[in-house]
C-alpha positions in Angstrom: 0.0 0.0 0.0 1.4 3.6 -0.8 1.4 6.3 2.1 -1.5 8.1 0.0 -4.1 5.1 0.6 -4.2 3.7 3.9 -6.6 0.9 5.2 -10.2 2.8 6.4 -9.5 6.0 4.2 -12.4 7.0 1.8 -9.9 9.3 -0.3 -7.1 9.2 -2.1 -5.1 11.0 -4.1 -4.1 10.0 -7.5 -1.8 11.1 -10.7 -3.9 12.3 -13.7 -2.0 10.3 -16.7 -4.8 11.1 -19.5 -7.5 13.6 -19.6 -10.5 12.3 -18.0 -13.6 13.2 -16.0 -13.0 12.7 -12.3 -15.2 14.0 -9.7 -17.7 15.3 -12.4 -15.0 17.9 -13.3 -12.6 17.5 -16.6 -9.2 17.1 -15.4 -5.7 17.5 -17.5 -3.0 15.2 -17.5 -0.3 15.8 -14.5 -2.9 17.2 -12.6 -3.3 15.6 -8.8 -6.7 15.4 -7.8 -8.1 13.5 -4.8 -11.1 11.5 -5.1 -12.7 8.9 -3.1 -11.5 5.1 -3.2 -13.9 3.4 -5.4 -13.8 6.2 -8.5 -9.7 6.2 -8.2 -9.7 2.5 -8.3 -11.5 2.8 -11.7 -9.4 5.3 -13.2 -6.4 3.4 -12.2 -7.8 0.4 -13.7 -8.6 2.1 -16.8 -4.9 3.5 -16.8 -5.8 6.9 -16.8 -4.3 7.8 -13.7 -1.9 6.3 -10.6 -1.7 6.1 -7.3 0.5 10.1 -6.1 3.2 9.4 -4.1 5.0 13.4 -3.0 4.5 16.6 -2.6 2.5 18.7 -5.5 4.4 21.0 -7.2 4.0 24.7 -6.9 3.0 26.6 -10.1 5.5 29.5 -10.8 4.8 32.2 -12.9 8.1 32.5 -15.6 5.9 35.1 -17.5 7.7 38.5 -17.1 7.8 41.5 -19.3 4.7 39.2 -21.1 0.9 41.4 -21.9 0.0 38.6 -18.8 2.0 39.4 -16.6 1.9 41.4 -13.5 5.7 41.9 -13.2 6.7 44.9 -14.6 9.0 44.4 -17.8 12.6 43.8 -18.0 15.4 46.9 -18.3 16.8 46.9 -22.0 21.0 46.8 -22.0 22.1 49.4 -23.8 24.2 49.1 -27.1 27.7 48.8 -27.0 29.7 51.7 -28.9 
């Protein structure tokens, strides 16, 4: 058994590998949703997902200077003479 699904618990938290419906929601692949027992037993079967073993990743934002971003933009070097 991983540490994410223990004996007695009804959720469990699972690695998206395909997109899917899970929890009447579309999901993405990477995505690391937690749903309850008998639905991520499915998925896995179905190999659109696996069992998460970690920590979830942070989203950074590496979009400065872009019209989306709220960092202002980047000073210009100037030319060399």
């Amino acid at each position: 058994m991983s540490a994410s699904f223990k004996q007695g618990e009804l959720n469990m938290k699972i690695l998206i590998l395909a997109d899917t419906i899970a929890n009447k929601q579309k999901v993405s692949v990477g995505d690391v949703i937690e749903v309850d027992r008998l639905e991520g037993q499915d998925l896995i079967g179905y190999k659109k997902a696996s069992v998460f073993v970690g920590k979830e990743k942070k989203e950074t934002n590496r979009s400065i200077g872009l019209e989306s971003s709220d960092q202002p933009t980047p000073k210009k070097r100037a030319r060399k003479k």
